[in-house]
C-alpha positions as CSV (number, residue, x, y, z in Angstrom):
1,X,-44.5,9.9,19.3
2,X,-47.6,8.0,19.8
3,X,-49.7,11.6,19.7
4,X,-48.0,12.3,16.4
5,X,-48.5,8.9,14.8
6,X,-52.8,9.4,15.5
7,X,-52.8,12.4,14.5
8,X,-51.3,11.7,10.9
9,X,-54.3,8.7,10.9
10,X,-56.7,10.3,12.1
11,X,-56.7,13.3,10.1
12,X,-56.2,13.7,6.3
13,X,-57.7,16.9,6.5
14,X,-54.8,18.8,8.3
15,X,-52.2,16.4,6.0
16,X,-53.8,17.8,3.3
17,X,-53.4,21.4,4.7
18,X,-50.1,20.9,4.9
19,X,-49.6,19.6,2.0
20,X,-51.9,22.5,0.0
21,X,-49.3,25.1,2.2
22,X,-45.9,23.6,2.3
23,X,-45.7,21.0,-1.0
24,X,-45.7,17.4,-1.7
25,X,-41.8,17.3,0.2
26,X,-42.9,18.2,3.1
27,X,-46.2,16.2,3.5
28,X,-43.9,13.3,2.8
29,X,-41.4,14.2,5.1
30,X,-44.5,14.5,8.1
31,X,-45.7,11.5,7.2
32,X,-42.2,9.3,7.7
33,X,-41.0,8.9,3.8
34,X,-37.6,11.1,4.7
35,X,-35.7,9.4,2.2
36,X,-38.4,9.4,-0.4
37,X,-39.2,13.7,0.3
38,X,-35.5,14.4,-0.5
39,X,-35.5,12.1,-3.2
40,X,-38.4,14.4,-4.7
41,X,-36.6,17.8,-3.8
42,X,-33.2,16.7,-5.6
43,X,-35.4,15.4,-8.7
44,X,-37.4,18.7,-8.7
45,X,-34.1,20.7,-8.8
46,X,-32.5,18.3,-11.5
47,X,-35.8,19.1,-13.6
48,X,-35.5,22.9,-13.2
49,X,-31.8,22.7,-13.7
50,X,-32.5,20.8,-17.0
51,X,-34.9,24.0,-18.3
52,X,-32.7,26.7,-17.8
């Protein structure tokens, strides 16, 4: 865990790689804000749902 937590503070650059490849959810999800990344996805589908 302790490998993990460094490497998510000592480099934006691959957190942004991610992020750029896989969307805002999942960057938040790697960086520890579970609750908050499926808070996102559920909004995100409500919005669509609310388009169609």
């Amino acid at each position: 865990m302790k490998i993990i937590n460094a490497f998510r503070s000592r480099n934006p650059i691959g957190t942004a790689i991610i992020g750029l490849l896989f969307g805002p959810d999942v960057v938040m999800a790697y960086l520890g804000r579970g609750w908050l990344a499926i808070l996102y996805v559920f909004v995100g589908f409500a919005a669509a749902a609310a388009q169609i």
